[in-house]
C-alpha positions in Angstrom: 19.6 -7.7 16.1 17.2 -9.9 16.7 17.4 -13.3 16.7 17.0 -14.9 12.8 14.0 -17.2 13.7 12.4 -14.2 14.0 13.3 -12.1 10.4 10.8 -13.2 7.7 7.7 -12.3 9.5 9.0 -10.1 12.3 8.5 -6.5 9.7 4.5 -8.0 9.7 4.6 -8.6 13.3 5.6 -4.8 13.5 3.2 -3.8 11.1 0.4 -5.6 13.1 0.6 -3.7 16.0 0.1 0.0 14.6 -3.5 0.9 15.1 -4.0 2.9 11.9 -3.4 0.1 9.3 -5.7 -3.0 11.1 -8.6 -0.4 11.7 -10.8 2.1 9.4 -8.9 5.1 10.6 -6.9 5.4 7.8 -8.5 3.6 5.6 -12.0 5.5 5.8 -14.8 5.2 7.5 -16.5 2.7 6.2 -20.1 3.7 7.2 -22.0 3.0 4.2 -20.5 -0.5 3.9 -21.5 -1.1 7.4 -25.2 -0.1 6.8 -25.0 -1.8 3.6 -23.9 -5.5 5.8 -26.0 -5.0 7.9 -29.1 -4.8 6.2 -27.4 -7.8 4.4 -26.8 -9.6 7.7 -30.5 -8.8 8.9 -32.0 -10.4 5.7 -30.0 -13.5 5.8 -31.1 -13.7 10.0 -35.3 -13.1 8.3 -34.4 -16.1 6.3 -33.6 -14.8 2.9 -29.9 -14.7 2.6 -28.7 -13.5 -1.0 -27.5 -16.5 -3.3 -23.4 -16.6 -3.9 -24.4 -15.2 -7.3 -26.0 -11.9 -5.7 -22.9 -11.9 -3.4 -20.5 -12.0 -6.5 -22.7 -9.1 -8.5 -22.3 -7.0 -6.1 -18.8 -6.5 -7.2 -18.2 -3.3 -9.8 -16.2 -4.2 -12.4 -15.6 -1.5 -14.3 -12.2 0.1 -15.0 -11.3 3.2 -14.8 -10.1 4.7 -18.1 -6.6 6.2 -16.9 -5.3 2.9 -15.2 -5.4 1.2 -18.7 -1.8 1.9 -19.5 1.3 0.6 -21.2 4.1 -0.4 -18.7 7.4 0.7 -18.8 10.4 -1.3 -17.7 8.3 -3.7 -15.8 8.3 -7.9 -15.6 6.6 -10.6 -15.7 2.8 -8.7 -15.9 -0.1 -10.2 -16.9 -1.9 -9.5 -20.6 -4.6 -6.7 -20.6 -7.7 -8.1 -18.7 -5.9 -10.4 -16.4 -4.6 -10.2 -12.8 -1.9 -12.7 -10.5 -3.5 -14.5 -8.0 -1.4 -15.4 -5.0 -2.1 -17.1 -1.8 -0.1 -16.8 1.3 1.6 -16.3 4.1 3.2 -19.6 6.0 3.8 -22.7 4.6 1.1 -24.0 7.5 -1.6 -21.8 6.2 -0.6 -23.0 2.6 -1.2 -26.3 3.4 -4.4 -25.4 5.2 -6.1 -23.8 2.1 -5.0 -26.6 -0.2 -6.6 -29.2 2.0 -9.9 -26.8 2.5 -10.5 -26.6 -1.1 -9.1 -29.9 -2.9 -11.4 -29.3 -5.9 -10.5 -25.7 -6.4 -7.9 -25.0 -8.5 -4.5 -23.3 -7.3 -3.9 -20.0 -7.4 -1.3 -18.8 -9.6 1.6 -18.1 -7.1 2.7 -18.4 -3.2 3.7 -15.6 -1.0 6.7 -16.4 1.4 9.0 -14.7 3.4 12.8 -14.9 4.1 15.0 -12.1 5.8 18.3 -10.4 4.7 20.6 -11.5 7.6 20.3 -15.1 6.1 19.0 -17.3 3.2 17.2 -19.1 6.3 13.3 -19.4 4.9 15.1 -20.5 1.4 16.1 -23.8 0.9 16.2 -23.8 5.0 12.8 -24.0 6.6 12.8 -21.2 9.2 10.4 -21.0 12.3 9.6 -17.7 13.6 8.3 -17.7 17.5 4.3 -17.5 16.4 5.0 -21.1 14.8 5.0 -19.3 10.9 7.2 -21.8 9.3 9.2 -20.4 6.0 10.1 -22.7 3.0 10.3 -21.2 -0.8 11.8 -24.5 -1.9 9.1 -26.8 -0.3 6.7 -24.2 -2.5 8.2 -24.7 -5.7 9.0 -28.6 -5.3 5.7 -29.0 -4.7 3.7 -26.6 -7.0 5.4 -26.8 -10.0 3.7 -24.6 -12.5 2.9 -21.7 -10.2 5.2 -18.1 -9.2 6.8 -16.9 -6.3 6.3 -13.8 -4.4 8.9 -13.3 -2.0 8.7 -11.2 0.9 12.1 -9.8 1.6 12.4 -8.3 5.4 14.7 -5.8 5.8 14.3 -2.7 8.5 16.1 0.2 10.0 15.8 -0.8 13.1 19.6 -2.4 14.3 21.1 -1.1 11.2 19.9 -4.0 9.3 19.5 -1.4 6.1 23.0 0.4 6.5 24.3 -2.7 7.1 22.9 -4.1 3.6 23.8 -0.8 1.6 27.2 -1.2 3.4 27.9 -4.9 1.6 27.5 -6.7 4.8 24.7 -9.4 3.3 26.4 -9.6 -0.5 27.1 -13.1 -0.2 23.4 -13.3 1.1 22.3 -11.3 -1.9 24.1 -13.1 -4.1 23.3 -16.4 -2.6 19.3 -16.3 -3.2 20.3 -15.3 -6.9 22.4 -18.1 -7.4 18.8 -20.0 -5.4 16.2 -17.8 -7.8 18.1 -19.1 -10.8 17.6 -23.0 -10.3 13.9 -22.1 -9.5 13.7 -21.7 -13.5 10.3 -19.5 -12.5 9.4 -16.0 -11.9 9.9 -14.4 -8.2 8.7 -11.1 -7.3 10.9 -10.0 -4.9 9.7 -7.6 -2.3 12.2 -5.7 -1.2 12.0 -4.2 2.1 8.3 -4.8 2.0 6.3 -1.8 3.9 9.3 0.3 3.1 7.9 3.5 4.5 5.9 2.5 7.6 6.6 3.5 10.9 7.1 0.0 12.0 10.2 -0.3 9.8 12.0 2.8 10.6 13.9 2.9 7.4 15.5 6.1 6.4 14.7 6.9 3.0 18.2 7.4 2.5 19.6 4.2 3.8 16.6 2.1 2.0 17.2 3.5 -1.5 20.9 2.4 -1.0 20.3 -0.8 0.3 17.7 -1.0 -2.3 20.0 -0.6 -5.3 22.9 -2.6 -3.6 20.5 -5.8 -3.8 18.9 -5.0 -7.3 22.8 -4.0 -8.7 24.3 -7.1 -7.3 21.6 -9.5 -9.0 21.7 -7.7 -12.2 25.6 -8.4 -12.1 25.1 -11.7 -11.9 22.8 -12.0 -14.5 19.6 -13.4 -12.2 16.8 -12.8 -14.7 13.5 -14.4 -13.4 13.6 -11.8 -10.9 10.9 -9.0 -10.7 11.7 -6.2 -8.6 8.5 -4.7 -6.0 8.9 -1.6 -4.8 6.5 -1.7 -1.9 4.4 0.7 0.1 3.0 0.4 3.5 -0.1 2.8 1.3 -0.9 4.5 4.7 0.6 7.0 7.3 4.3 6.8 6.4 7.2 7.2 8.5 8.1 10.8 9.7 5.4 11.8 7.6 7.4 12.0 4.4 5.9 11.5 1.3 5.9 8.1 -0.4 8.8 9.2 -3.5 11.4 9.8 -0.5 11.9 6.2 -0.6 12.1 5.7 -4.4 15.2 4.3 -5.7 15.0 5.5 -9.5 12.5 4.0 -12.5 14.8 1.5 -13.5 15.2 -0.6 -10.3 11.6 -1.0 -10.3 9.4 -3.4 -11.7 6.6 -3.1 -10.0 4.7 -1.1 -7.0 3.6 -2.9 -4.2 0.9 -1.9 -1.9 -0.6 -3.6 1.6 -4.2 -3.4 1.9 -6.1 -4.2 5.0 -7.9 -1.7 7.1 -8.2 0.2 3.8 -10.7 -2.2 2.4 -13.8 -1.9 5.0 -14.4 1.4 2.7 -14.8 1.6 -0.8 -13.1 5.0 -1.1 -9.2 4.8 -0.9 -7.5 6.7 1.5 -5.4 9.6 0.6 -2.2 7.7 1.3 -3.2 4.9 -0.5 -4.3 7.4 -3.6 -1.4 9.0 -3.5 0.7 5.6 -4.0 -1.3 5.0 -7.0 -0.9 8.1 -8.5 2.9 7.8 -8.2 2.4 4.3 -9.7 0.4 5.8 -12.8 3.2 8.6 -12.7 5.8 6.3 -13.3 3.8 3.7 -15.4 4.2 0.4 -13.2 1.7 -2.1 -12.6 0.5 -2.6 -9.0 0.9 -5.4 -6.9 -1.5 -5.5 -3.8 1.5 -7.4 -2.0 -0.4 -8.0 1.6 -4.2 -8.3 1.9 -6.2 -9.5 4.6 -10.1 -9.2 6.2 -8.3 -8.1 9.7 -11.9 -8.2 10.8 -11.9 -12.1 10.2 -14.3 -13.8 8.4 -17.4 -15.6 11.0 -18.6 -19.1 10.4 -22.5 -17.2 10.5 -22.6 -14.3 9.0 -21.4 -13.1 5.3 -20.2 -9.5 6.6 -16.7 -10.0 5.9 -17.9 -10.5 2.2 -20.2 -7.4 2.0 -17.6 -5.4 3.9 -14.1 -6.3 2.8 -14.1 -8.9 -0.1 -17.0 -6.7 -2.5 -14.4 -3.4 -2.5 -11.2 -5.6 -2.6 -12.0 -6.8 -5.9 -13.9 -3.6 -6.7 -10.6 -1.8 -5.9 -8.6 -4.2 -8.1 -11.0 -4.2 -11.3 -11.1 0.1 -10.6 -7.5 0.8 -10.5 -6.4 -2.0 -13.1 -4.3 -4.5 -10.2 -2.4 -7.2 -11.8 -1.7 -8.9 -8.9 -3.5 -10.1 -5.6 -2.2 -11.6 -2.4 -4.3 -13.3 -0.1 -3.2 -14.0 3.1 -5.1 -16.7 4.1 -4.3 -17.5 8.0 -5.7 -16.9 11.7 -4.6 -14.1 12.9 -5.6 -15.1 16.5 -1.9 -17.4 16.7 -0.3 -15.1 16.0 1.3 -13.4 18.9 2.1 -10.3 17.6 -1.4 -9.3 17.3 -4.6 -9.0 19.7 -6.8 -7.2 17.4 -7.0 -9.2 13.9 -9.8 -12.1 13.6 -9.6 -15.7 12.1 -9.3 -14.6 8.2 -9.5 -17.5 6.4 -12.0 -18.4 3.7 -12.6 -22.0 4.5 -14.6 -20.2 7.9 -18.0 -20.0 5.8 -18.6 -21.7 2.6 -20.6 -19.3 1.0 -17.8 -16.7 1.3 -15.4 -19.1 0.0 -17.7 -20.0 -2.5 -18.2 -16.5 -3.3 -14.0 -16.1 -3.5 -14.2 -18.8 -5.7 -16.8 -17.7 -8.0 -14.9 -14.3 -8.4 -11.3 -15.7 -9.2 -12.2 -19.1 -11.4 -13.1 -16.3 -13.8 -10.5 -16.4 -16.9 -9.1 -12.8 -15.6 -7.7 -14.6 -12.7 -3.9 -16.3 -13.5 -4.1 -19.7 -12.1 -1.4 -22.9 -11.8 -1.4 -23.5 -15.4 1.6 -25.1 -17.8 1.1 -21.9 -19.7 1.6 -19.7 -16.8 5.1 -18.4 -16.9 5.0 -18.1 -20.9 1.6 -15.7 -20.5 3.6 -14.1 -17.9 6.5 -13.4 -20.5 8.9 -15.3 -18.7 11.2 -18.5 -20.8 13.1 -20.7 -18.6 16.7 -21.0 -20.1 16.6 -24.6 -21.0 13.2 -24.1 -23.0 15.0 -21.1 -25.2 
């Protein structure tokens, strides 16, 4: 077991490391993006850089028709048209983009992270050995109208999942549901986040248990602001098994969850990634990109990371009909765990972020609002 300062971001320390899911080798190649940037980049070096309008256009909106479904068994999704935004992933790089962009307005919800050998990263703040700092009670004392998406680490690895299907963290379990209903807001709970990549070495068999244990014991004690994400690593999985070994039955799912970040420097998913949002569109759940990130970085001088990464993320999210989006906003480079990833955060260049900005302070984008949680179908109890 390793030691708890290290659970809520040690799974996405694992995850960092593979070489398929930070590259374009499973997520495509990429070349006509890169052509396409770099014709962009060698206009804006002639002196004639596109305007933040041209940068936004170049985003294709339109849906396709089969991903306009009605949901079944599924909380807490936007209305037709609209999408979650969500920033994250440590309460440092939180506090970073607030201060960045003062006169922007919040996103909708915050991602965090917590582990399920302890409610440290709770109501505890937890500090993992990059310096990641985990609070989801600093997040919603501070930002009052706004959701939660909760990471919830939980591996194979030192029989951390047979240990959970076995009962051995039920008073954990049941302690963040006994937390999750003071919140008086919606969580998505990410359970076993990346559930079927290699990094997590989680049996299907043992994950579906542990899976129902948790969902079973929070139902039994009636915790009911609590969404349930079922989600995928949306690349090479582990043992190569296909993505519906892990599922754990319709009704303990909510939502699916996918990770996007290699994935995006091509505008034509991956066949692991399709095949996630087929199941998704099998089983009629809204997706969740749960993880997203420009591994690539984003440069202070050049708007590549726009015309390579950002253009097909929300290209991707208008296509397949996403209803929720999680940025991670952070520099990779201090973060231990990974040599490869670039500084990723928007406040880099100011046309990107201006572009970002431009893109999600459109009325599809769910935002802090009072009316937030009610749009989102959710009552706190002493409202009703």
């Amino acid at each position: 077991m390793p030691p708890r300062k290290l659970l809520p971001l040690i799974g996405f320390a694992l995850a960092c490391t593979t070489s398929t899911h930070g590259g374009t080798v499973d997520a495509g190649s990429g070349d006509d993006e890169a052509d396409a940037s770099a014709a962009t980049d060698a206009r804006v070096d002639a002196g004639a850089p596109e305007t933040v309008e041209q940068m936004v256009a170049r985003i294709r909106r339109d849906v396709e028709p089969e991903y306009e479904i009605a949901y079944e068994g599924a909380r807490f999704v936007p209305p037709a048209g609209q999408t979650l935004l969500v920033i994250g992933q440590t309460l440092g790089g939180i506090d970073e983009h607030v201060a960045s962009f003062p006169d922007e307005p919040l996103p909708g919800g915050w991602a965090a992270y917590w582990g399920i050998p302890s409610t440290d990263g709770l109501t505890e703040t937890s500090l993992s050995d990059t310096g990641g700092r985990q609070n989801h009670q600093q997040l919603v004392d501070r930002f009052p109208n706004t959701v939660l998406q909760s990471g919830l680490w939980m591996v194979g690895t030192w029989d951390v999942a047979k240990d959970t299907a076995a009962g051995s963290y039920d008073d954990v379990v049941r302690a963040f549901g006994a937390w999750a209903k003071s919140t008086e807001r919606p969580i998505y709970l990410r359970i076993g986040y990346e559930f079927d990549g290699p990094h997590n070495e989680l049996e299907p068999s043992d994950y579906v248990a542990a899976y129902r244990r948790i969902v079973d014991l929070l139902r039994e004690d009636e915790v009911e602001n609590v969404a349930f994400v079922w989600h995928s690593y949306a690349a090479t999985p582990f043992g190569g098994r296909p993505v519906t070994a892990w599922w754990p039955g319709a009704e303990y799912v909510d939502w699916v969850g996918i990770s996007l970040f290699g994935h995006m420097y091509s505008s034509r998913p991956s066949r692991d990634l399709e095949a996630v949002l087929d199941f998704a569109l099998q089983q009629r759940k809204p997706v969740m990109v749960g993880e997203a990130t420009p591994t690539e970085g984003i440069s202070e001088r050049s708007d590549r990371a726009w015309n390579t990464w950002f253009v097909n993320l929300f290209s991707f999210a208008y296509a397949k009909n996403i209803k929720a989006i999680s940025l991670i906003n952070e520099d990779w480079r201090r973060f231990t765990f990974t040599t490869r990833w670039g500084d990723a955060r928007l406040q880099n260049n100011d046309r990107v972020a201006e572009a970002f900005f431009m893109e999600t302070n459109a009325p599809r984008y769910l935002k802090q609002s009072p009316e937030l949680f009610e749009t989102l179908g959710y009552t706190p109890p002493g409202d009703r």
